[in-house]
Structures are given as structure tokens and as C-alpha cells.
C-alpha positions in Angstrom: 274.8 238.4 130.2 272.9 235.5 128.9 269.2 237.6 130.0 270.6 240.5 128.3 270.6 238.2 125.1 267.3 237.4 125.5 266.5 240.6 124.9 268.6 241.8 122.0 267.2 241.3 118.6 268.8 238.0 117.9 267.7 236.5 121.4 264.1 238.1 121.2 263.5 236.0 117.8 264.8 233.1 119.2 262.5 233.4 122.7 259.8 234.1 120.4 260.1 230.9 118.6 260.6 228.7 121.9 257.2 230.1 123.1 255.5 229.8 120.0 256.7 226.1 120.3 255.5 225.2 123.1 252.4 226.7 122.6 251.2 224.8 119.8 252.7 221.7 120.7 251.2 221.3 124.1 248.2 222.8 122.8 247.5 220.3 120.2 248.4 217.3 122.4 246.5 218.9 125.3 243.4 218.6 122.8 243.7 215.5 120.9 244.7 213.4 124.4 242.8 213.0 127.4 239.3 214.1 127.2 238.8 216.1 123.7 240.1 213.6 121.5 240.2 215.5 118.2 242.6 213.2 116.8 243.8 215.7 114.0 245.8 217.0 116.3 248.3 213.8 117.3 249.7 214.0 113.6 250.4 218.0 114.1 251.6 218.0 117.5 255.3 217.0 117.1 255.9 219.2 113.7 256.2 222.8 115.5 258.8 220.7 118.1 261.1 218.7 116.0 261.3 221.8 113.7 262.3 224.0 116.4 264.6 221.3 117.7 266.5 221.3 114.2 267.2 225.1 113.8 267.1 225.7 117.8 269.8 226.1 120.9 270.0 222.6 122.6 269.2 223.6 126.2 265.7 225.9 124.1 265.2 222.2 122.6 265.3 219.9 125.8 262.8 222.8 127.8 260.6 222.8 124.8 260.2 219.2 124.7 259.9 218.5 128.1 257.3 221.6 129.0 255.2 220.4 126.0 254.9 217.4 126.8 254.0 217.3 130.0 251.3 220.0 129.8 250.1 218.8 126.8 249.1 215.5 128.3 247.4 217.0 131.8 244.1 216.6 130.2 244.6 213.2 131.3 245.2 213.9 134.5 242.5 215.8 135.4 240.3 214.0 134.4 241.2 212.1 137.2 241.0 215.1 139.4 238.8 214.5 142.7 238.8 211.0 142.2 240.4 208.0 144.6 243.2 207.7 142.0 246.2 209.5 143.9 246.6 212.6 141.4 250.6 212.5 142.6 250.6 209.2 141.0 249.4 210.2 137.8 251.9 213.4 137.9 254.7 211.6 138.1 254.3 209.0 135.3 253.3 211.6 133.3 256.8 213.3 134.5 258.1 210.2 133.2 256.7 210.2 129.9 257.7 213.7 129.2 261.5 212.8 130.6 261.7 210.2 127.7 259.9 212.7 124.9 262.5 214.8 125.8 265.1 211.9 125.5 263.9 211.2 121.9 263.6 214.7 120.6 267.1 215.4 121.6 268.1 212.4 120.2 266.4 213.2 116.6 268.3 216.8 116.8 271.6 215.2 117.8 271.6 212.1 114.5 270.1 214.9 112.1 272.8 217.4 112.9 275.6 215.0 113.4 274.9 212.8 110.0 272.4 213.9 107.2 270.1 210.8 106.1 266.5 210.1 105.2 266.2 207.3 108.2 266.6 209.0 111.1 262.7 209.7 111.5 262.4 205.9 112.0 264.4 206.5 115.1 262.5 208.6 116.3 259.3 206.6 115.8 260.6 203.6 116.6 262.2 204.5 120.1 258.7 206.0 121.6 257.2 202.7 119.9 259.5 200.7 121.9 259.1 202.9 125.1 255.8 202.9 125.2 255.3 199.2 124.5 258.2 198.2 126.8 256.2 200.4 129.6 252.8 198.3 128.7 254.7 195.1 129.6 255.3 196.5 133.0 253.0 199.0 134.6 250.5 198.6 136.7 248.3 201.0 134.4 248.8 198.7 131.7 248.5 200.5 128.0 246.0 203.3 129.0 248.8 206.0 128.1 249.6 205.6 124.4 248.6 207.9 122.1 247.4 205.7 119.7 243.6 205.4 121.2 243.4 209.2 120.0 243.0 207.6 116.5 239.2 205.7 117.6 237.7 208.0 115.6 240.0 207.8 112.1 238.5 204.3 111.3 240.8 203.4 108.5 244.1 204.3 110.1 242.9 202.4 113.4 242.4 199.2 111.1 245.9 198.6 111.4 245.9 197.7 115.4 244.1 194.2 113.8 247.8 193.2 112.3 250.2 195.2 115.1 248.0 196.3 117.8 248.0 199.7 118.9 251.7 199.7 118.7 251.4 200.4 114.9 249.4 203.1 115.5 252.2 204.9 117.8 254.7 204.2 115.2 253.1 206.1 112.7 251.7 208.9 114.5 255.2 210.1 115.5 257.1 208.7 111.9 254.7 211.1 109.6 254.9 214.3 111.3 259.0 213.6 112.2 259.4 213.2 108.4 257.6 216.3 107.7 259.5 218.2 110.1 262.8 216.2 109.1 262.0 217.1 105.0 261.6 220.6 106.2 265.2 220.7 107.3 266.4 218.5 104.4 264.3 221.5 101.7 267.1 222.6 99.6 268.1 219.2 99.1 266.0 218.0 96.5 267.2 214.1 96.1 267.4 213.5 100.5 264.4 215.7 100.7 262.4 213.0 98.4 263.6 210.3 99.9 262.8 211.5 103.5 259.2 212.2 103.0 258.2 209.8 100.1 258.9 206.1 102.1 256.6 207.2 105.1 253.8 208.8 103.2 254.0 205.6 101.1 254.0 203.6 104.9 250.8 205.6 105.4 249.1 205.5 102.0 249.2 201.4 102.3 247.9 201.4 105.7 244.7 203.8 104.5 244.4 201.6 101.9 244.4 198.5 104.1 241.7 200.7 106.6 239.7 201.3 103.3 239.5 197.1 102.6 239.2 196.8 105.9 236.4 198.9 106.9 234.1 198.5 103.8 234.4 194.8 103.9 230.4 193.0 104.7 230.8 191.0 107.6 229.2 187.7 107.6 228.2 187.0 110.6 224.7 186.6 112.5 222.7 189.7 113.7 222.4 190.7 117.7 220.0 193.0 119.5 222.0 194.4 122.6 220.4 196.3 125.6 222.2 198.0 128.1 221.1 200.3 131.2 222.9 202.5 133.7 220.3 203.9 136.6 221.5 207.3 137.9 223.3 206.8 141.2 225.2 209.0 143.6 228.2 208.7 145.5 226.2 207.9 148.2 224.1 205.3 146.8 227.5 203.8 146.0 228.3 203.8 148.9 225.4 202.2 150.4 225.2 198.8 147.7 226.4 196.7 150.2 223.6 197.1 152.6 221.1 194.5 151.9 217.9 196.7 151.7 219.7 199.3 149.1 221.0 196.3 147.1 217.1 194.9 147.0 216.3 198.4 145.5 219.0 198.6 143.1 218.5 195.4 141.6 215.0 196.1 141.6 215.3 199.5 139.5 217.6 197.4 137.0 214.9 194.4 136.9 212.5 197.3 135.6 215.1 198.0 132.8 216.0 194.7 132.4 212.1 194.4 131.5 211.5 197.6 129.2 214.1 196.2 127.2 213.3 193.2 126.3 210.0 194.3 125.7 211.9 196.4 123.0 213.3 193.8 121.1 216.7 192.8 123.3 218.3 189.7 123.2 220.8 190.6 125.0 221.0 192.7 128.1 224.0 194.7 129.9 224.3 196.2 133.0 227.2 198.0 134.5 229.9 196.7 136.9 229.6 196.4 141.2 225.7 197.5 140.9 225.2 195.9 144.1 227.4 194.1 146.9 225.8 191.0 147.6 227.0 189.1 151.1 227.0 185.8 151.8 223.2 186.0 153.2 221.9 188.1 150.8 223.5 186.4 147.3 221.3 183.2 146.8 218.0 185.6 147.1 219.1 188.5 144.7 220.7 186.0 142.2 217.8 184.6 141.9 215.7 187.6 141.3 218.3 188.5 138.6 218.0 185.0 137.1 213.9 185.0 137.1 214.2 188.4 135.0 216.4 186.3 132.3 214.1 183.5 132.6 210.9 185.6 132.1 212.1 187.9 129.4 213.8 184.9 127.6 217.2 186.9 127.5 221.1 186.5 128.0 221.6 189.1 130.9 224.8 190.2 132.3 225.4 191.7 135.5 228.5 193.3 137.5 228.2 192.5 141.2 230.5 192.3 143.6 230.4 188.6 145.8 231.8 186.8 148.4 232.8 183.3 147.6 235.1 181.3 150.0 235.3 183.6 152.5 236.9 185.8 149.6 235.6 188.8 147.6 235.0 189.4 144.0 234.3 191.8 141.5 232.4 189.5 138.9 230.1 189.4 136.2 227.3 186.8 136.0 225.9 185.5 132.5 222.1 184.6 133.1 220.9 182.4 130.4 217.2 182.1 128.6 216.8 179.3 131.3 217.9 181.4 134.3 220.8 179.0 134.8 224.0 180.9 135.3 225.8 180.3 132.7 229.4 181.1 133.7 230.9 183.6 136.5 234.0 185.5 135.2 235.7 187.3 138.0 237.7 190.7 136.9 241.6 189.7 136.7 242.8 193.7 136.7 242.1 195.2 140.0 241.9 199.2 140.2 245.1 200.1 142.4 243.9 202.1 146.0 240.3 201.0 145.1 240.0 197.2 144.8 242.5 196.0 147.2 240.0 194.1 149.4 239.2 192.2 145.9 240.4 188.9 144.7 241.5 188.6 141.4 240.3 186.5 138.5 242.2 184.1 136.6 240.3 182.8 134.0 238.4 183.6 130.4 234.5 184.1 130.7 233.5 182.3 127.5 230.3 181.3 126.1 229.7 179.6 122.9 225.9 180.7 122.1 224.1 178.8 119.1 223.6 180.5 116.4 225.5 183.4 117.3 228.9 182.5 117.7 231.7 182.9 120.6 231.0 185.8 123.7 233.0 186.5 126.5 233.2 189.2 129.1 235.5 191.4 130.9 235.1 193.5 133.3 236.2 197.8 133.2 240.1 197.8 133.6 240.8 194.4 132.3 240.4 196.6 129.0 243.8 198.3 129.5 245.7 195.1 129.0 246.9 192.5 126.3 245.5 189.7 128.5 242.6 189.1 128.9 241.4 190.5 126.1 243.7 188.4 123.3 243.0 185.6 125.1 239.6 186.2 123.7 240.7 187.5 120.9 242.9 183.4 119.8 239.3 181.9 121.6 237.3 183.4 118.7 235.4 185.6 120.2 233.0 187.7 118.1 231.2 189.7 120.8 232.6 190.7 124.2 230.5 192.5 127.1 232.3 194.9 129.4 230.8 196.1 132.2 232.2 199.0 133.5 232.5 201.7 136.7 234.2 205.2 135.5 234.6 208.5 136.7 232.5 210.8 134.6 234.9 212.8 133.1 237.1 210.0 131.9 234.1 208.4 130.3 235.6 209.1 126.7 239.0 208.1 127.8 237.8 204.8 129.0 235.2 204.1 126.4 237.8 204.5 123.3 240.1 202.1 125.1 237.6 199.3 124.8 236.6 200.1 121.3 240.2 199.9 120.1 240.7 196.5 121.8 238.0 195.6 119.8 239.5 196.4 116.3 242.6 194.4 117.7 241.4 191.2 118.3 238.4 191.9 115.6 235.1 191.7 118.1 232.1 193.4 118.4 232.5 195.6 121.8 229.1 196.4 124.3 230.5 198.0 127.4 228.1 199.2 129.8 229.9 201.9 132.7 227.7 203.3 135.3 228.8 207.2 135.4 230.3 206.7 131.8 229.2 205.8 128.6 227.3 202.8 127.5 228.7 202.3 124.0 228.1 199.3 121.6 230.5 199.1 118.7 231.9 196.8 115.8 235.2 194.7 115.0 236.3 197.6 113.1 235.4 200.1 115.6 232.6 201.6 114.1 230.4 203.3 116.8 226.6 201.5 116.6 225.3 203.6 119.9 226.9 205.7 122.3 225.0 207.3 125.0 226.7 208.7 128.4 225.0 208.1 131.6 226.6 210.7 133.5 223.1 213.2 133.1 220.1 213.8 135.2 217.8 210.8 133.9 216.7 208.4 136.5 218.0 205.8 133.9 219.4 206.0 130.8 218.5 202.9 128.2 220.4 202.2 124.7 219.3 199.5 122.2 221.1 198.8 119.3 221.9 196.2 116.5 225.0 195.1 115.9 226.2 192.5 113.0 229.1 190.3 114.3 232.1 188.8 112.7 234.2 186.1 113.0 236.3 186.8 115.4 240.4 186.3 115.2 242.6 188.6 113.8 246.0 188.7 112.9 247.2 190.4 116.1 245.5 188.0 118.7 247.4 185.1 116.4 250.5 186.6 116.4 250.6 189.2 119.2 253.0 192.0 120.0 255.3 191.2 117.1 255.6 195.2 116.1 256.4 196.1 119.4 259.3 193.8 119.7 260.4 194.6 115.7 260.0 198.8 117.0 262.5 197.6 119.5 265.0 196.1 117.1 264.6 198.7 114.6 265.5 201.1 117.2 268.2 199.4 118.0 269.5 198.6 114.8 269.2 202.4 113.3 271.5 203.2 116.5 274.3 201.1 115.6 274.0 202.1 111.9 274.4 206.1 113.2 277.2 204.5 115.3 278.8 203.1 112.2 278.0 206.1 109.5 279.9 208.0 112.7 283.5 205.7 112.1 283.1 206.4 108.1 282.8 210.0 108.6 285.8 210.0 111.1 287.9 207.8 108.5 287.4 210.2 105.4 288.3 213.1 108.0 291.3 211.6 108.8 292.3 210.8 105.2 291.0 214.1 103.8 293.0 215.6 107.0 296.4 214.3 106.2 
């Protein structure tokens, strides 16, 4: 009986509008997450779902939610495909992610049909807000799941991850398109329709304007030529880095770089993380050839290796000063899961205080995905932080955008230098100086840009994740006024009733 309804008139209308649903949800998130990043497409993805959920069956609702979701955000995944990252892994979080989507659409449907009011978009924003920063706190992955590093690219609505971090990004990318969908519903009621849609857009029109002051604002601080190099390696020169003749070669090809550059004007040069695996017999001999290239170029150079120190091993990046001292050893504190487990991690801040120029630091690939280190730097001052950085080609966008947005938060310059990814150098406001991916057929690919720093600080690194927590309490506080408009309506039932 219930396929026969399917396919009557009524039931063929209302199939047609779960599959038109789906469609351009999951097609809109499945091109503005992952790899594609047109970030357009975050605001529109949710209206064609919440509006179905309003007007739809519930069991239509929960299947439309969940199954747009979860495809939508596969561009993620496989990204990730053929990698040492266990896809099953990814799958299941991403399982995860649509179960509580699901959760939250369902809940939106069940408030708006149970009580009318302009507030219950808040709800909806604030309870993926608060799942997605309460997962952040927890997961081994870190924050490298929101949706709110879709938004890189729209500079003056990423300016407000300075003040809340990323987390006020999230909010408003599901508050705008829940109010359009929730005004929608609330049309032919002129004075709740108003007052639905009016308080958001004004939310967003302050935060544009913010972005705009933001973005157009000179900064002050000194001037920095930064060089960065990737050489073109296979997975089997990978492979072979820890075999002291390969590693003499590597390093050798990056010395060349290291060279060309400088002659170009760098005072500063980046290289990628892990380019060579340096043992306890070989490390004093290629550290040196590594410091005499600083030394004779009169440059700052930072290099990813990975070294054994106290019968431990290390993913670290060297800073290489003028001299050819070394001027400080930071040692990566997030480990890749199935990857690095034969790694130590780090524990402290790689800072350098450089005259003239102000505070840099340096972190290393996934240490990006976190609140710590990078606020750390971020309350240190920190005005320019290097990144070196080992991706997986096709996640080269993914990974880049990450570190760019940290950057806005904490309100440093970014130059993040990934061998099979992108060497990218960009601004405290996220502002893209020079992108160049190294995933191509050059022997070595070179970028040189100029970058003008800032101050460092920012409202975020002083204060941290203060939205996240209020997302929570405004979650939970819009619950127990739905629980308490509930008992009114049940009151004036009872009185009307008698």
C-alpha cells in the first residue's frame, strides 16, 4: 500500500520533491566542501533541505537529511582515496556527522511545527556550532571537518574567525540559509516573517562590515621576502630519504634551490616537511651542509627533517640563522594517526624574535588542524609563522585553506611549504600573496613572494573559544525556552478547553 502511494499523484509529487532535495543539497555541499571549494555553495546548501523538511513527511525529512549529507561531504573523502589514511575511518566520522545533521534538521522541523517563532533558526545554528566545536575539543582529527574553511576565499566574512575563530563562521553559514528557509515558511505572515529574516541578515551585514574594516585596513608592519621550494619526488624517493646516500642527494637538490633563491632576493627560505631522514651518523654532516647554505646566502632557512635524538625520533623543523647557528628545533606536536607512530611528539612553541622584523614561529603540517599550537603563537605575538608541510596531492587545497584560516585567527602572516601540495604564502587577513602547487611534472617548483606583516595578536588568540562555549549555551538555553513556550501553550489549551 504505501509503494502504491508512491505512485499515485499525490505520492509522485511528494517523491519528486525528496529527490529534487537531495539532489541539490548534496550537490552543493559536495562542491563547496572537500576539494572544489566554491564557497557560494555552503550558504545555499541547507535552503532546498530545511524547506523540504517544513512542508515534508518526517521519515522523507530524516532520509533527506541524512543521504545529503553524507554524500554531499565524500569529496572529502576521497580525496583521501589510495592514501595510508584508513578510508573506513574517514567513512564512519563522516557517518557521524551526517547522523547529527540529521538530528538537527529534524529538530528545526519538530520546534517550527510545534511552536511558530522567529528564534528557532538560532537553534539550529547554534546546535551544529556546538557539535562541531564540542567534536574539535576531542578528536583525534582535530577541526579539519568544519565547514567553515569553505569560506578562505570570502575575505570579509572570514575576518570574523579573528574575534570567534572559525566557530563563528559555522554559526552563520547554517543561521542565514535556516532563516531563509524558516521566512519561507513563516511568508503569509508578514510581522513573524520580518522578524525572522531581518535579525540574521542584520548578524551578517555587521560582520561584512567588520570584514570590510578589516580587510582594507594598512598594516604597519616591516616587509619580508619569503622563498619556498618543493623538488619533485616519488613515492619511491620517499621511501628511500632515510638511506644516507639518497638523503646526500636530496639535500643537495634543495641546497641548489636554497641558492637560486636567495640569489633572487629571499630572505627567507622554506622547505617542506621530512625532506630527508637523517640518523644518528649521518645528522651532524647534512646539518651542516644545510647550515653552510644559510651561512653563505646570508638567509633564515627552515627545513623539515626527520631526526633521531635520545635514542628517539622526530619530525622537526630546523631554523638556520644568517650565522649558520641553529637557531631553535621545534619538533611537530600532532602526529598523523597510522603514519607517524614511530614519531615522538613535540611539546613546545618554535619561537624566534628576529630584529627588525618581529615575532616567527613554526609548525609543522597537522599541527594546523588544532587550537594549540597555533594560539599559543597566536598570545606569543607572532606575526609570521612557517609551516612546513607533507600532503597527499589531491588534498592539497583542503590542507592549504586550513593553514590560511588559522592565520586570520590568530592574525599572522602564513608561508606553508607541502611537498606534493601547495606552497602558499598568505596574510593576517588571509589574503593569498602566492600559491603555486607542486604536485606537476617540474623537477622543482620555486615561489618568491613579498609579504607585509602585522602585529600579531588578535582577539581570538586573547580570548579563545568563547563562541563556541556561548553556541553551546545558546543552544541550550533556546531548548528550555521551546520547553517553556510548550507549558504556556498547554495552559491556554486547558483553559480555552474547559
Amino acid at each position: 500500500m504505501a509503494i502504491s502511494k508512491i505512485f499515485d499523484k499525490e505520492g509522485g509529487r511528494e517523491f519528486l520533491y525528496f529527490v529534487v532535495t537531495i539532489i541539490l543539497s548534496s550537490a552543493a555541499y559536495y562542491f563547496s566542501t572537500g576539494v572544489y571549494n566554491c564557497w557560494i555553495l555552503t550558504w545555499l546548501a541547507p535552503i532546498p533541505l530545511l524547506v523540504y523538511a517544513l512542508r515534508g513527511r518526517s521519515v522523507y525529512t530524516i532520509l533527506a537529511s541524512f543521504i545529503s549529507y553524507f554524500f554531499g561531504l565524500s569529496s572529502g573523502i576521497l580525496a583521501y582515496a589510495n592514501t595510508i589514511i584508513p578510508i573506513s575511518i574517514l567513512v564512519y566520522a563522516n557517518i557521524l556527522d551526517a547522523i547529527v545533521f540529521t538530528i538537527m534538521v529534524v529538530l528545526f522541523r519538530y520546534l517550527v511545527l510545534k511552536e511558530k517563532h522567529w528564534v528557532w533558526s538560532f537553534v539550529f545554528a547554534s546546535g551544529w556550532t556546538a557539535f562541531e566545536f564540542s567534536t574539535a575539543q576531542h578528536s583525534p582529527a582535530g577541526a579539519i571537518d568544519s565547514i567553515a574553511y569553505t569560506q578562505v576565499y570570502n575575505l570579509p566574512v572570514g575576518q570574523i574567525a579573528s574575534v570567534t575563530g572559525i566557530w563563528g563562521i559555522t554559526f552563520l553559514l547554517l543561521l542565514v540559509p535556516a532563516s531563509v528557509a524558516l521566512a519561507w515558511y513563516y511568508r503569509k505572515n508578514s510581522k513573524l516573517w520580518l522578524r525572522t529574516i531581518v535579525i540574521p541578515l542584520s548578524i551578517l551585514m555587521m560582520i561584512l562590515i567588520f570584514g570590510g574594516y578589516r580587510l582594507y585596513g594598512q598594516s604597519q608592519g616591516p616587509r619580508v621576502r619569503i622563498g619556498m621550494a618543493a623538488i619533485n619526488m616519488t613515492v619511491e624517493d620517499l621511501l628511500s630519504r632515510g638511506q644516507p646516500q639518497e638523503s646526500e642527494k636530496i639535500i643537495g637538490r634543495y641546497i641548489d634551490c636554497i641558492d637560486l633563491l636567495s640569489r633572487s632576493g629571499a630572505e627567507v627560505v622554506l622547505l617542506p616537511e621530512k625532506i630527508a631522514v637523517l640518523d644518528l651518523n649521518d645528522q651532524a654532516k647534512q646539518l651542516e651542509r644545510l647550515a653552510t647554505a644559510a651561512r653563505r646566502n646570508q638567509i633564515r632557512l627552515i627545513v623539515g627533517l626527520s631526526v633521531q635524538a635520545d635514542s628517539k625520533l622526530y619530525n622537526s623543523a630546523y631554523l638556520f640563522l644568517p650565522s649558520g647557528e641553529i637557531g631553535l628545533r621545534y619538533d611537530k606536536q600532532h602526529l598523523l594517526p597510522y603514519a607517524e607512530g614511530r614519531y615522538t611528539p613535540g611539546e613546545k612553541l618554535g619561537v624566534s624574535e628576529v630584529d627588525g622584523k618581529g615575532v616567527w614561529g613554526i609548525a609543522i603540517c597537522k599541527d594546523m588542524d588544532f587550537e594549540e599550537p597555533s594560539r599559543g603563537y597566536g598570545q606569543a605575538g607572532t606575526n609570521l609563522l612557517f609551516v612546513p608541510a607533507l600532503d597527499f596531492k589531491a588534498d592539497e587545497l583542503l590542507r592549504a585553506r586550513i593553514a590560511i584560516m588559522r592565520g586570520v585567527e590568530e592574525n599572522y602572516a602564513i608561508a606553508r611549504a607541502a611537498q606534493w601540495g601547495l606552497l602558499s604564502l598568505s596574510d593576517n587577513k588571509g589574503k593569498i600573496i602566492k600559491m603555486e602547487s607542486c604536485a606537476t611534472e617540474k623537477d622543482e617548483v620555486l615561489v618568491l613572494g613579498e609579504i607585509q606583516l602585522d602585529q600579531g595578536k588578535s582577539i581570538y588568540s586573547r580570548f579563545g573559544n568563547w563562541f563556541g562555549y556561548f553556541a553551546e549555551g545558546v543552544f541550550g538555553l533556546l531548548m528550555l525556552f521551546f520547553i517553556s513556550l510548550r507549558r504556556q501553550t498547554r495552559k491556554r489549551t486547558k483553559l480555552f478547553g474547559m
